[in-house]
MARLUMNU-484094 format. One record per atom (N, C-alpha, C): x, y, z; atom name. Coordinates in nm, 3 decimals. Atoms other than C-alpha are relative to their C-alpha. Example, Ala and Ser with C-alpha at 12.3 -4.5 7.8 and 13.67 -1.06 7.14 Angstrom:
BEGIN
        c1        c2        c3   site
     0.089    -0.119     0.000      N
     1.230    -0.450     0.780     CA
     0.090     0.120     0.000      C
    -0.082    -0.119    -0.006      N
     1.367    -0.106     0.714     CA
    -0.077     0.109     0.073      C
***
This chain:
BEGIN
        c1        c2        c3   site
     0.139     0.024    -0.032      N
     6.921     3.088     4.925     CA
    -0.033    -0.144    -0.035      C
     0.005     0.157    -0.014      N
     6.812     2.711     4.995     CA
    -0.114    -0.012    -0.068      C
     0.141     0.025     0.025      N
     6.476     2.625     4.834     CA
    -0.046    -0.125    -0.006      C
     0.030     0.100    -0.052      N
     6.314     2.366     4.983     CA
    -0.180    -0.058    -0.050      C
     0.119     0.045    -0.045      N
     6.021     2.151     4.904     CA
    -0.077    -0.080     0.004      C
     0.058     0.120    -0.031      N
     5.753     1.976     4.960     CA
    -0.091    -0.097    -0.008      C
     0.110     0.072     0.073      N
     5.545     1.691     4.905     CA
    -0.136     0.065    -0.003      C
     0.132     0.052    -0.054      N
     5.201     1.706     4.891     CA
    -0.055    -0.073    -0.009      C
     0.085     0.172     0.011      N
     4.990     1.451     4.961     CA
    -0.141     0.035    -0.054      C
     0.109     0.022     0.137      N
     4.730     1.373     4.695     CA
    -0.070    -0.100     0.050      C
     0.105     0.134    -0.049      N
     4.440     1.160     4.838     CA
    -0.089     0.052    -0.123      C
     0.142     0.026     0.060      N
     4.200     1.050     4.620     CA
    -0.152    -0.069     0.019      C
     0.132     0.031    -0.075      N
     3.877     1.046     4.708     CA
    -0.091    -0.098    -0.086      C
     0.078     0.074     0.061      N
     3.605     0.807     4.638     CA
    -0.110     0.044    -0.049      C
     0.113    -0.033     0.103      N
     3.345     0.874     4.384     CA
    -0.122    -0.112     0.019      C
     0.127     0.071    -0.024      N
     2.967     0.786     4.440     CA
    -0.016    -0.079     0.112      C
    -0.020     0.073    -0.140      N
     3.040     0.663     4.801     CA
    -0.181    -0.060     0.041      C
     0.124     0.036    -0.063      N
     2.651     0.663     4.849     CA
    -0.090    -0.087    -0.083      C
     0.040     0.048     0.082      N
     2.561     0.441     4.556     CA
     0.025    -0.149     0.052      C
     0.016     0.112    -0.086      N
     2.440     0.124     4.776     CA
    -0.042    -0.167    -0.098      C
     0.062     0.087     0.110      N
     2.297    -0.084     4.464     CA
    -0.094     0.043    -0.090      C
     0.099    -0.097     0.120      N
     2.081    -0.017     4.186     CA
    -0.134     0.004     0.000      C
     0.158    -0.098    -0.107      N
     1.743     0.036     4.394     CA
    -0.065    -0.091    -0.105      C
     0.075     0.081     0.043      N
     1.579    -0.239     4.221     CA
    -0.138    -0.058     0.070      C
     0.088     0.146    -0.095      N
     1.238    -0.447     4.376     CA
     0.012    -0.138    -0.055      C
    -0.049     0.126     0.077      N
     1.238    -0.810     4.294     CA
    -0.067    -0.017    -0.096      C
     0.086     0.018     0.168      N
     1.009    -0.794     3.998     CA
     0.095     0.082    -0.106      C
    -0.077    -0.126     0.146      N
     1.323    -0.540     3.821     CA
    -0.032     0.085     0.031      C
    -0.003    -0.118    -0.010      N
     1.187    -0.259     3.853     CA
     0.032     0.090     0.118      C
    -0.074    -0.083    -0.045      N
     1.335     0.052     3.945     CA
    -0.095     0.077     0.136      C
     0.038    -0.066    -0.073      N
     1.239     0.231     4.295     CA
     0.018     0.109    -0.043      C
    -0.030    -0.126     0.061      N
     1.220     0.631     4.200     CA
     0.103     0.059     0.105      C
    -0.119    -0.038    -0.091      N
     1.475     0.711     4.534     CA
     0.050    -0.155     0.060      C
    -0.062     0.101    -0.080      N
     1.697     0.395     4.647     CA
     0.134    -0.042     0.001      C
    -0.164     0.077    -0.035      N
     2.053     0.265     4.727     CA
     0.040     0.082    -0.102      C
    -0.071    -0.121    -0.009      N
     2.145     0.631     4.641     CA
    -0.043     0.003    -0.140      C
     0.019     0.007     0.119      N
     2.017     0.602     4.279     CA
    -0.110     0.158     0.034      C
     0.095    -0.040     0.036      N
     1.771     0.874     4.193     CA
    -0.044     0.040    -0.107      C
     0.048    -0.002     0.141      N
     1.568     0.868     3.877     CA
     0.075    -0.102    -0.062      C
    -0.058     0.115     0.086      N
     1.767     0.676     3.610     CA
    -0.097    -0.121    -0.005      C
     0.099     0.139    -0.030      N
     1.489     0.405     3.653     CA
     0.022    -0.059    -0.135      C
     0.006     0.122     0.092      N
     1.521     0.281     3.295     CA
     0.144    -0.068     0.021      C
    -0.090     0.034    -0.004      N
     1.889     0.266     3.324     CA
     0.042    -0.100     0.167      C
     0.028     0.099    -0.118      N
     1.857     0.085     3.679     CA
    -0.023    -0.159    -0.073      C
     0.039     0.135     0.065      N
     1.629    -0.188     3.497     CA
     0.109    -0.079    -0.102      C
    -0.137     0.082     0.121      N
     1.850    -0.257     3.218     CA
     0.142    -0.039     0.073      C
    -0.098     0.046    -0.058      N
     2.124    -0.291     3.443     CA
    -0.016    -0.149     0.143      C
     0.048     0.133    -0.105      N
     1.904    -0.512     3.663     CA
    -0.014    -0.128    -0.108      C
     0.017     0.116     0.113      N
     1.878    -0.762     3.359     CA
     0.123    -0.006    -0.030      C
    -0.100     0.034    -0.020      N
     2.230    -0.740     3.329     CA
     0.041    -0.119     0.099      C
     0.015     0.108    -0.100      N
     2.303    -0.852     3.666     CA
    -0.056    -0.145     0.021      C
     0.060     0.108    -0.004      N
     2.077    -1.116     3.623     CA
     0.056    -0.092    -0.102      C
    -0.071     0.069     0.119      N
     2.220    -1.237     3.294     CA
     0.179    -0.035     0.031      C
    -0.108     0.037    -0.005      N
     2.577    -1.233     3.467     CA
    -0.025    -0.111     0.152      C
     0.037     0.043    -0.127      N
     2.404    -1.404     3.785     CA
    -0.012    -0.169    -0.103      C
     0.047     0.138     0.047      N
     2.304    -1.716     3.529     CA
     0.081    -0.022    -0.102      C
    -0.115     0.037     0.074      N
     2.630    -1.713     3.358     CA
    -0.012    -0.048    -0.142      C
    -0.015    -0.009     0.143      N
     2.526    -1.595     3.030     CA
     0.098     0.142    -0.043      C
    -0.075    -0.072     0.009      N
     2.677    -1.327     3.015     CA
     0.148     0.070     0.097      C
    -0.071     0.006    -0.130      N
     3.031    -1.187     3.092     CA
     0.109     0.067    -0.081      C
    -0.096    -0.056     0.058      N
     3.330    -0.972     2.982     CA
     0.023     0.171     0.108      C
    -0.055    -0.094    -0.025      N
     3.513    -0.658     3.037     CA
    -0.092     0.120    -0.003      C
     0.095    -0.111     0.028      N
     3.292    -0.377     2.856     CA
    -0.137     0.024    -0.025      C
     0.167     0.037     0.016      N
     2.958    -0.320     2.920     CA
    -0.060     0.189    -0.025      C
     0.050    -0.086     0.021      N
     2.881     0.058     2.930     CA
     0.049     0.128    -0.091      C
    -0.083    -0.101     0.119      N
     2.960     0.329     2.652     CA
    -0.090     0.116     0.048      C
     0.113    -0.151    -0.004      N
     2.807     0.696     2.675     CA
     0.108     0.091     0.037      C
    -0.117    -0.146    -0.028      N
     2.937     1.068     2.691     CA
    -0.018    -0.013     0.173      C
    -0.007    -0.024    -0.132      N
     3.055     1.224     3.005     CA
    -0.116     0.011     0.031      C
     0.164    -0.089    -0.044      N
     2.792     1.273     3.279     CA
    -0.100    -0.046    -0.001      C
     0.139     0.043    -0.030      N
     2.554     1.014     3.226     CA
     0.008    -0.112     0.091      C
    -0.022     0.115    -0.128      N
     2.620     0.807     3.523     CA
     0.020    -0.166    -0.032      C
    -0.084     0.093     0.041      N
     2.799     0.536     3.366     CA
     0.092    -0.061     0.126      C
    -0.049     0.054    -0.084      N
     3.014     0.492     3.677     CA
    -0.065    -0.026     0.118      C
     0.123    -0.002    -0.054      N
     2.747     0.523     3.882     CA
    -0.075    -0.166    -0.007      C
     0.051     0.111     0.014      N
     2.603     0.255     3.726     CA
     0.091    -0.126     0.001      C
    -0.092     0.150     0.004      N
     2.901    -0.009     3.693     CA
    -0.005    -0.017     0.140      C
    -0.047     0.049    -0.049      N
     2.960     0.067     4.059     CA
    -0.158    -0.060     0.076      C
     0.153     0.103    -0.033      N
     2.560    -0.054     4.129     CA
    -0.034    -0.087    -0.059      C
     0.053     0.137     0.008      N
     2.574    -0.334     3.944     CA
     0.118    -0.098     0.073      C
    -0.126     0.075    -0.096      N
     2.932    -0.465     4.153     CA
    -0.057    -0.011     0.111      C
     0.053    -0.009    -0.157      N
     2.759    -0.383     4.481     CA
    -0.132    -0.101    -0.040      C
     0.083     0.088    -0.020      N
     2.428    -0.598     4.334     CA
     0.030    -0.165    -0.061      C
    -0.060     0.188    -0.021      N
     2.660    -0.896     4.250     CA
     0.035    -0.059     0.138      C
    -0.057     0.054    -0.124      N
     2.830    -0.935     4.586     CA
     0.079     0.176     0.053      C
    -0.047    -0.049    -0.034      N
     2.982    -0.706     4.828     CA
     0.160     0.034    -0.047      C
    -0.108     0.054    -0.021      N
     3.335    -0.834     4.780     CA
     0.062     0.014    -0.206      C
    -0.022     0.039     0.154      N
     3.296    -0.821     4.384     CA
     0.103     0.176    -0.014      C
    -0.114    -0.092     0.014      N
     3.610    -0.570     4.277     CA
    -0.055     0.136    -0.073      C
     0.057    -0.134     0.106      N
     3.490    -0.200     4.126     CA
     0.121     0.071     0.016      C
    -0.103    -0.071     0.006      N
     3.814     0.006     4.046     CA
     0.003     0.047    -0.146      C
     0.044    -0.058     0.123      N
     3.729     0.228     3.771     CA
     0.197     0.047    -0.099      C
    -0.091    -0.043     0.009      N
     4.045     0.262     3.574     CA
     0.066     0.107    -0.003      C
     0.002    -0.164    -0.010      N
     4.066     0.644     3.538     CA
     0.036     0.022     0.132      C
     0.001    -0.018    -0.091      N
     4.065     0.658     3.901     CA
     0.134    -0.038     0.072      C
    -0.154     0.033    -0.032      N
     4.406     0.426     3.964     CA
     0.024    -0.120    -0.085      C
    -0.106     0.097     0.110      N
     4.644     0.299     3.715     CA
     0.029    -0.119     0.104      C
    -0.063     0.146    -0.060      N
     4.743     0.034     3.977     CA
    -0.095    -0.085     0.089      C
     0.072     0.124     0.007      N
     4.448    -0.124     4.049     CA
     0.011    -0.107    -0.059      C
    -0.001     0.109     0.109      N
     4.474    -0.462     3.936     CA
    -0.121    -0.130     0.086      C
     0.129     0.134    -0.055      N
     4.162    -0.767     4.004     CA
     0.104    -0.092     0.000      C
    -0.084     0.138    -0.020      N
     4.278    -1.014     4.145     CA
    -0.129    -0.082     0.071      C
     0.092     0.074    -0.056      N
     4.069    -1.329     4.192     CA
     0.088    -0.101     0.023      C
***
């Protein structure tokens, strides 16, 4: 008896696909539904003063968000990448060991 088998293929899907930016107006503050955010409004703002602080190149590093599972932590890194630039790299490491940034 031969036993044969076979791959399967493992796609990994993308997480928060509908998370367009962090629904900001230009005064900071948070819209209550926008660029897929809903609620989080303080955590929006604070991440909109981020942005802004890495926009005027005071600030700048690797780790910016800590918290338990579940509180939209990735969520939020990948709306403040989408309100730097399109093109700016989001590859959550958890997601793939072989991501690597390359600039």
């Amino acid at each position: 008896m031969k036993i044969e088998e076979q791959a399967q293929s493992t796609t990994k899907k993308q997480t928060h696909t509908h998370i367009k930016g962090l629904g900001l107006e230009t005064n900071g503050t948070a819209i209550p539904l926008a660029a897929g955010f809903v609620g989080q409004s303080a955590a929006s703002e604070a991440s909109g003063l981020v942005v802004d602080m890495i926009r005027q190149k005071k600030m700048a590093g690797r780790a910016l968000l800590f918290a338990g599972p579940g509180t939209g932590k990735t969520a939020l890194a990948l709306g403040i990448s989408q309100e730097l630039a399109s093109k700016v790299p989001f590859c959550p490491q958890w997601l793939d060991q072989k991501c690597i940034h390359q600039r």
